[in-house]
N, C-alpha and C positions, 0 to 999 in steps of 0.2 A: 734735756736733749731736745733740738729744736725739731719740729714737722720737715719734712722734704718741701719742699716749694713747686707748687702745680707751675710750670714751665710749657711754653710751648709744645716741644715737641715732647713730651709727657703726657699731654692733654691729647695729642692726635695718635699717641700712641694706645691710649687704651681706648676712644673711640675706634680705631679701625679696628682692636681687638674686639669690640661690641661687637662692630657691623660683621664681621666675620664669623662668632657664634650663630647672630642672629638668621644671615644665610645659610651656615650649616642646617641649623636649625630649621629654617623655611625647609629645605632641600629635602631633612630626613623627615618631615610632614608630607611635602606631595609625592615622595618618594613609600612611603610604609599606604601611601592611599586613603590618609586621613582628612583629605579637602571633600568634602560634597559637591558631588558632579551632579545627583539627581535631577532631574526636570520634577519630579513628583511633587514637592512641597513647594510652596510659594516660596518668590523672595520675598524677604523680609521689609516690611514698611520703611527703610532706611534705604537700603540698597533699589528697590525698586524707585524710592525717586531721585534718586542718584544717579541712576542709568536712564531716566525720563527727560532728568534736566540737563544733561548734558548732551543728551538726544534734540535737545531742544535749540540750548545754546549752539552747535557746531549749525545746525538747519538755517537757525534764522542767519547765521553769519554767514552762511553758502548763499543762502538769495538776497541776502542786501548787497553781496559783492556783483552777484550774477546783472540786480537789477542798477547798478551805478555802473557797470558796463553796455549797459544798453538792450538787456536779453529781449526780443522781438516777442509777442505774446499775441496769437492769435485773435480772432473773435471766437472767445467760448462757449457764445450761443448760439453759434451755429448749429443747427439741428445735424448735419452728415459729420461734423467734429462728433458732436453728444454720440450718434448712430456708431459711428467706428471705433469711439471707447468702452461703449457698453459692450460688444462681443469679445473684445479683450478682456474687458474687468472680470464676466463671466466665465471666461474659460480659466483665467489665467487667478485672479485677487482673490473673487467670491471664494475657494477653496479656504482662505485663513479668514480672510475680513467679513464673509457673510452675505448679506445685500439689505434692502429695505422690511422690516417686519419679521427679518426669517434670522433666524439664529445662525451662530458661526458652529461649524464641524467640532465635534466632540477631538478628532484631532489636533486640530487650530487651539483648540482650549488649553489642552497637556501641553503647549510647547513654553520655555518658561524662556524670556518674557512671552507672555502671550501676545497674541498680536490684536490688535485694538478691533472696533468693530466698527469702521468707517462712517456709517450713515451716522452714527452718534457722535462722533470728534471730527471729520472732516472740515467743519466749520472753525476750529480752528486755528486750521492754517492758512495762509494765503495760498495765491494761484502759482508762485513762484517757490514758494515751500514745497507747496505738493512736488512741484516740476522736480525740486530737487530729492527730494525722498526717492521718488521715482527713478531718475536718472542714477544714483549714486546707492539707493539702499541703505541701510544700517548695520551696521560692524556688531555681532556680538549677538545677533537678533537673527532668525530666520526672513525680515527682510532683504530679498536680491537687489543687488542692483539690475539697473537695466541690461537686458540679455541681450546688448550689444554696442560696438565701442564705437558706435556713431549714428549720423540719421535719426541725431534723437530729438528735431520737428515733433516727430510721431508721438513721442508724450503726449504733447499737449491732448489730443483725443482723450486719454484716459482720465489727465484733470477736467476736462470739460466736464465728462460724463459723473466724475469724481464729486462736480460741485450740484450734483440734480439727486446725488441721494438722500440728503434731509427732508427732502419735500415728495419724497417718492415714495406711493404706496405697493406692498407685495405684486399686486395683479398687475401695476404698472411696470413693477420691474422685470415681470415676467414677460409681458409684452414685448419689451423690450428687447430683450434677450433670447428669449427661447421661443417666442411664437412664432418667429417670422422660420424658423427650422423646422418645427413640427409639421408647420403648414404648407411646406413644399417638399418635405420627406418621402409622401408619399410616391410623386412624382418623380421622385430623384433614381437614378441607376444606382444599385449598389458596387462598391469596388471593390474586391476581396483583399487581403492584405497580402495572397498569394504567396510569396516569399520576400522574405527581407532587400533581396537584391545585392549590389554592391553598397558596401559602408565606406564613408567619407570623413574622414579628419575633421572635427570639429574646431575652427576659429574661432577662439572667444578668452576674450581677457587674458592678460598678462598671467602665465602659470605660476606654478610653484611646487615644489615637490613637498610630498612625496608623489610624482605623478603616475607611482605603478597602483594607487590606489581610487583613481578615479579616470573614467572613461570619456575622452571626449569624442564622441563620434554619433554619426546618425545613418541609419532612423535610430530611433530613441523611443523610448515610453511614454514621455511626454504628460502634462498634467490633467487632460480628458484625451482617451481611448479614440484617437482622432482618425488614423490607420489602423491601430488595431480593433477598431470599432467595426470597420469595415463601411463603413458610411461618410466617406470627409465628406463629401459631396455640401453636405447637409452644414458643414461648420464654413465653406466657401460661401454656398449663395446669402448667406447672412449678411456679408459684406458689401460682394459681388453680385447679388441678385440673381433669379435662376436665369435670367436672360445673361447676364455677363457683365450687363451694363454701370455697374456699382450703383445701382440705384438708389439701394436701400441706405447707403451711407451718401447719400448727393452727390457722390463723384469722388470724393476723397477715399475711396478703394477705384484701384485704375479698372478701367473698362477693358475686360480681356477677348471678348467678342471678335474686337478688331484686330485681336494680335495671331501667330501662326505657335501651330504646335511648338516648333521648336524651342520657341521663344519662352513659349508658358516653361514648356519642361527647365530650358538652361536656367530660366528665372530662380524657379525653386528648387533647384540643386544648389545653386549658388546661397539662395536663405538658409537651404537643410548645412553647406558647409560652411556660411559664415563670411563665405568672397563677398557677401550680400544684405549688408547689413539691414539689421529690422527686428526689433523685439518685437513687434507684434508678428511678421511672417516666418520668426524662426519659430516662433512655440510653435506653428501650424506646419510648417515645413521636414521639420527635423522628426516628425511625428509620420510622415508617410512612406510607403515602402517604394522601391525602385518602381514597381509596376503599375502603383498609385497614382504616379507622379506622372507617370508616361499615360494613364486615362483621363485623367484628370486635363493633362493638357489637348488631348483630343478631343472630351469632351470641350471645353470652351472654344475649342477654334473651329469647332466643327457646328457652331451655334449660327445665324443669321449675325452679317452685320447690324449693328444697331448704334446710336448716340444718344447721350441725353440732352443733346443739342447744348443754348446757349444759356447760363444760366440769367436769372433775372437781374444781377448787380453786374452786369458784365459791362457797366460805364457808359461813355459816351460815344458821339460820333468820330470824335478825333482818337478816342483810345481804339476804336476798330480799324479805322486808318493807320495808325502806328502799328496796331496787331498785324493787318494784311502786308506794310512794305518790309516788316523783318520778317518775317515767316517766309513769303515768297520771295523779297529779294535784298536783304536784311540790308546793312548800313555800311555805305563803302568809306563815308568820313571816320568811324569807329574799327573799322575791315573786322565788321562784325560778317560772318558769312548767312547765308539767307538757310535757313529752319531745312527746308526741302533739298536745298543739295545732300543734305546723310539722311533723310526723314521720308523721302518723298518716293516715289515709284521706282521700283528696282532696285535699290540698295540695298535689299536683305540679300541681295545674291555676292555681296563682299562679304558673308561670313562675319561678321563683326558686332552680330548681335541689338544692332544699333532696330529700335522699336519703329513703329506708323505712329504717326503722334494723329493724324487726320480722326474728330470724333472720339479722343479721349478726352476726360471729362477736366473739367476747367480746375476743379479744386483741388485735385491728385497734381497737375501739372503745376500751380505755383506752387503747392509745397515742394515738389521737386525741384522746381528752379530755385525757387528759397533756399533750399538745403544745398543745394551746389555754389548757391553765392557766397554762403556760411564757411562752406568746407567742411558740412557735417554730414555729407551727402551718404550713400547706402554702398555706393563701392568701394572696398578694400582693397581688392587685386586689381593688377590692369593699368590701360590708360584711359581716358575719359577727359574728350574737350573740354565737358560743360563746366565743368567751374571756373574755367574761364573765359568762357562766355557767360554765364551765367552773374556774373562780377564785374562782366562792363556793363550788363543790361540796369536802367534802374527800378525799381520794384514797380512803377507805371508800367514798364517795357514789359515786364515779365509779367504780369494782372491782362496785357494786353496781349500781349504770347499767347496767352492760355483761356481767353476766355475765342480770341477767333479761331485755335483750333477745335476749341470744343464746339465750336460753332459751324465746323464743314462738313459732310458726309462723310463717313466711310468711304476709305478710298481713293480719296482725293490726292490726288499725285503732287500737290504742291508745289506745281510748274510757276517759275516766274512770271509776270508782270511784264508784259512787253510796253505795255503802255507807259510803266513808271519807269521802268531801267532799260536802259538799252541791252541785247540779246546778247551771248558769247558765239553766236555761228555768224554776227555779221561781218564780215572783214570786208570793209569798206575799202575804196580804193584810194582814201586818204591813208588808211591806217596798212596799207600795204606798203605804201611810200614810207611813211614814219618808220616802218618794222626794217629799212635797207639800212637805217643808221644802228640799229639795234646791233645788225649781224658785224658789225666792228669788233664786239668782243664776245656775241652769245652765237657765231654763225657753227653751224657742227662739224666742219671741217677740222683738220689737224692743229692741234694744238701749238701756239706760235711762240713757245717759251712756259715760262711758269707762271707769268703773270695773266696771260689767256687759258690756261689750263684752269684755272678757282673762279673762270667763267662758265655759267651752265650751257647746256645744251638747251633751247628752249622746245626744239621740235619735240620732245621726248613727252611733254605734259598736257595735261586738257585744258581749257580752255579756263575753266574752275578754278584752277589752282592758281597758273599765272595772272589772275585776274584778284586774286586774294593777296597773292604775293606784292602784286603794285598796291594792293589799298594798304598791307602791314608798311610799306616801305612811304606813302603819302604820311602816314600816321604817325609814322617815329619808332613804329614798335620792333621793326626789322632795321634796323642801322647801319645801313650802308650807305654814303656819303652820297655815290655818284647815281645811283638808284633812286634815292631819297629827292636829288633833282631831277632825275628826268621822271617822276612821278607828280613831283609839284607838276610841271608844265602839262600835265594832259588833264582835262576832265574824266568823269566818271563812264561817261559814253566813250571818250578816243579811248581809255583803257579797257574798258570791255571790246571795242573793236579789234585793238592790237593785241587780247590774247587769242582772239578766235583766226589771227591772222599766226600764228604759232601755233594753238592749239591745235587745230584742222588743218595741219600742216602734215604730210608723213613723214612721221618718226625715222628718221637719220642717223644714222649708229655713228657717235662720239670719236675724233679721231686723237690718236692716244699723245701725250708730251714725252718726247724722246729725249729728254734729260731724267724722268722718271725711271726708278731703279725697283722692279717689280718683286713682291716680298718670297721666301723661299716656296716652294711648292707644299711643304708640310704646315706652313701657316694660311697658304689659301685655303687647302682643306680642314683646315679650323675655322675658318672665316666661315665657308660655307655650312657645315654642321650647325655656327651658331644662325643664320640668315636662316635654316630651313627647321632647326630644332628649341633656337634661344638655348639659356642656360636657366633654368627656374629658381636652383639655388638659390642667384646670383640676382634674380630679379628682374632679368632679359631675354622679354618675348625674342620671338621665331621674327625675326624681318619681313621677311614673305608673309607673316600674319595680318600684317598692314599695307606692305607696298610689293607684292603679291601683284600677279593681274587679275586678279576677282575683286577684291576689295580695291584697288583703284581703275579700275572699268567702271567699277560701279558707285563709286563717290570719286568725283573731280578731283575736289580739296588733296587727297591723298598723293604726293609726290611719286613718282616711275622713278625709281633707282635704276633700273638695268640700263645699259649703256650709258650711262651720265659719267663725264668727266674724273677718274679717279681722283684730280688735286682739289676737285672742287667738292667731293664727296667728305674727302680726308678736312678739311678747312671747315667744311660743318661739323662735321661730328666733333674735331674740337676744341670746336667754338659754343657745343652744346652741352661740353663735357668740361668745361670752366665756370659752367654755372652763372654767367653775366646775361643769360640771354632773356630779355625779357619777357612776362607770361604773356603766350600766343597760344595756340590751338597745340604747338607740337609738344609731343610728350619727349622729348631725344634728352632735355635737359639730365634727367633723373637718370636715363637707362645711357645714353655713352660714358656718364662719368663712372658706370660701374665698368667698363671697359677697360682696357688697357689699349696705352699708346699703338702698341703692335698689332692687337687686335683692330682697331679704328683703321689702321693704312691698310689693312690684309682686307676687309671689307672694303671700303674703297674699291681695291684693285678687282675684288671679288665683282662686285656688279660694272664696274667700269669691262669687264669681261665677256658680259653677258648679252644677247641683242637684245633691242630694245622691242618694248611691248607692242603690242599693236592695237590700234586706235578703234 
């Protein structure tokens, strides 16, 4: 009698009968609790380089990718890079990896894998390995990734300091880290932890559940007793110096001396929830209590202004030249706008959080522009010109940016350059005559159909704005055909004349197009709830939060909705709500397409209803 014939589908039938034992099988092993979960015993000579080298292999293929794309790489020797990694490594590494001379934690030891002891293996890896350890962590390892989903510039600090431990002795690294604390501790005010305060949602990485089993919120615990120590005082001037002035790290910790309480406070609320990214100021942040945070920023604002002036690489003569005409009166062939219209005296009274750059310190401010050119910058919520500004500038512009304001007093209001740019109050009496043709389509009278209606009002704006508006429109970056020529034909002076001949005009309330068919009374009042409320959901600020009359009183740039034209309001929004609009300063692109159509005209009509601001 002959054998059966192993056939195909014979062959795939007792293989999946295998495979299907053999998962039962797995199943009623991890299931009866027969896998070893212990951390106690070592792994096993086999497993442990198994998990090394595959540790190994994914790293090196993270930074040959990172480094054939171009990844930017500081200078590592700089000493305020070295200065501002060592009090991270110390608060935050030193706990598993150890330091120079000094053993790792009896903790650190029991976790299986162990975690290595830096100053003995850091060599190696390259400066691009580290970045990427750093930034991404280890799967499977009590290595973190980086505690947060951007702004990660800031690495580099750690690699720097990262590459000075093989050659570093105990007492040096002690220096480094903890003397400069001890030695101004005494001096320091204590801040009690007081009460917790209010607790805040913590931002941070992509979740997953089970999420009733882990807490994201701050204050927090934190990995040194930073608040509940009662002394942060002591872990700030490390950075920041007890003056404020970042001394101690050469500038790459911002100088907070010259900033106001509120600013300090919102800062670190915004790191403690995560709006604000920064692994090096969340560990520190997420660590203090409401009341902490509110002395903390008293104390620094309540310090003497101070700078650390200009640093010594801060370039040439032409790169100070280029620093002073965009700071004060920035670039009207690029309609880059000049530093001091949102930076400069008075602007903190628009509520907008926007900082005094005057005598902050040169090294903090290009890694900021850096990071904003990148797109890796530290804000999560919100809108924020600078990345794009920050991405027309080229890294001369931006080395130049920040070494002449680190070079001006405190306080310095960052008034324009009369000398190099012509003024926005002069309204010359050529530029009165040029401005009679203007009012053909922009004059604030009634509207003469619908195709004068999607013409603005131009009385309604400062002199700031429509004076950006002609440089977006010279540039290409505003595309409007018949704007686009009558901006060719003026220089940079008639244009600065003809907005001052508008600007310093009074504000004229809009007369309305009576083909317009105004939306029901219960969508106005949705209009306005979201103008004074936003929807947060939804991802859309309060209107008034920006074009409000505090915040454009007190930055030009910022466009006066109230009374402007409703067909010409509705024709923006969407036109900004299509997505085609090129990157300029305004943020509408992202926030009208979360709108709806009916929404977009109900607003329109909403500030088309409103009088206009006053000058």
């Amino acid at each position: 009698m002959s054998r059966p014939r192993l056939t195909r589908p014979r062959l795939l039938i007792g293989l999946g009968a295998v495979a299907v034992v053999l998962v039962l099988g797995a199943a009623a092993v991890l299931k009866a609790g027969l896998v070893p979960v212990s951390a106690r015993p070592p792994h096993a000579a086999a497993t442990a380089a198994l998990l090394h080298e595959t540790f190994r292999a994914s790293v090196e293929r993270s930074a040959r990718q990172l480094t054939e794309a171009g990844l930017d790489v500081p200078d590592l020797d700089d000493p305020g890079l070295i200065a501002l990694g060592a009090q991270h490594y110390d608060q935050v590494c030193s706990s598993c990896h150890g330091g120079p001379g000094l053993g790792q934690s009896p903790v650190a030891l029991s976790m299986r894998p162990r975690p290595q002891s830096l100053p003995a293996v850091v060599g190696e890896f390259s400066e691009t390995e580290l970045y990427v350890i750093l930034r991404d962590g280890v799967r499977f390892t009590a290595m973190p990734s980086w505690p947060a989903d951007g702004n990660f510039g800031e690495i580099w600090a750690v690699v720097a300091f990262l590459r000075q431990l093989p050659g570093m002795t105990p007492d040096a690294y002690h220096d480094a880290t903890e003397a400069s604390r001890g030695a101004a501790e005494a001096a320091l005010p204590a801040m009690a932890w007081d009460r917790r305060g209010a607790a805040m949602e913590l931002k941070l990485h992509a979740r997953a559940d089970p999420l009733a089993d882990y807490l994201y919120s701050a204050p927090s615990t934190g990995w040194r007793p930073i608040g509940l120590g009662d002394t942060p005082l002591r872990y700030c001037v490390a950075c920041h110096g007890t003056d404020g002035t970042g001394a101690p790290t050469g500038g790459q910790a911002p100088n907070l001396a010259i900033l106001d309480a509120d600013t300090i406070a919102a800062r670190l609320r915004d790191y403690a929830s995560g709006a604000r990214q920064s692994g090096i100021m969340a560990t520190v942040a997420t660590s203090l209590s409401g009341p902490q945070i509110d002395a903390l920023a008293e104390h620094f604002a309540g310090l003497p202004d101070r700078t650390l002036g200009v640093p010594p690489s801060a370039g040439t003569e032409a790169d100070a030249e280029r620093g002073t005409a965009l700071v004060r009166n920035g670039d009207f062939a690029r309609a880059l706008p000049a530093c001091g219209l949102c930076h400069g005296t008075g602007t903190e009274k628009a509520g907008l959080g926007v900082p005094r750059l005057a005598g902050q310190g040169a090294a903090f401010l290009k890694r900021r522009l850096d990071g904003f050119a990148s797109g890796r910058g530290p804000d999560r919520d919100g809108w924020n010109p600078m990345p794009a500004i920050a991405r027309a500038l080229s890294p001369a512009d931006r080395s130049a940016v920040a070494a002449y304001l680190a070079g001006l007093p405190a306080g310095d209001p960052l008034s324009p350059d009369a000398a190099a740019a012509p003024g926005l109050e002069q309204a010359t009496e050529t530029a009165i005559a040029q401005a009679q043709s203007c009012t053909a389509c922009h004059d604030p009278g009634p509207a003469l159909g619908a195709d004068r209606d999607l013409s603005p009002n131009l009385t309604l704006q400062a002199p700031a704005y429509i004076a950006h508006q002609m440089a977006l429109f010279d540039s290409g970056l505003r595309p409007v055909t018949t704007m686009q020529q009558a901006a060719h034909e003026l220089t940079e002076a008639e244009v600065g004349a003809l907005a001052a001949v508008f600007g310093t005009a009074r504000a004229s309330p809009s007369g309305s197009d009576p083909e317009r068919r105004p939306p029901p009374d219960y969508q106005l009042a949705e209009a306005g709830a979201l103008a004074r409320d936003g929807d947060p959901g939804r991802g859309v600020p309060a209107c008034l939060s920006c074009h409000g009359a505090a915040p454009t009183g007190a930055i030009g740039l910022i466009p006066r909705l109230d009374g402007q034209r409703a067909g010409y309001l509705q024709d923006r929004l969407d036109y900004f709500a299509e997505g085609k609009a090129p990157e300029v300063l305004a943020p509408m692109t992202g926030i009208a397409a979360r709108l709806t159509d009916s929404e977009r005209a109900a607003l329109a009509d909403w500030f088309a209803a409103r009088p206009p601001l006053e000058k």
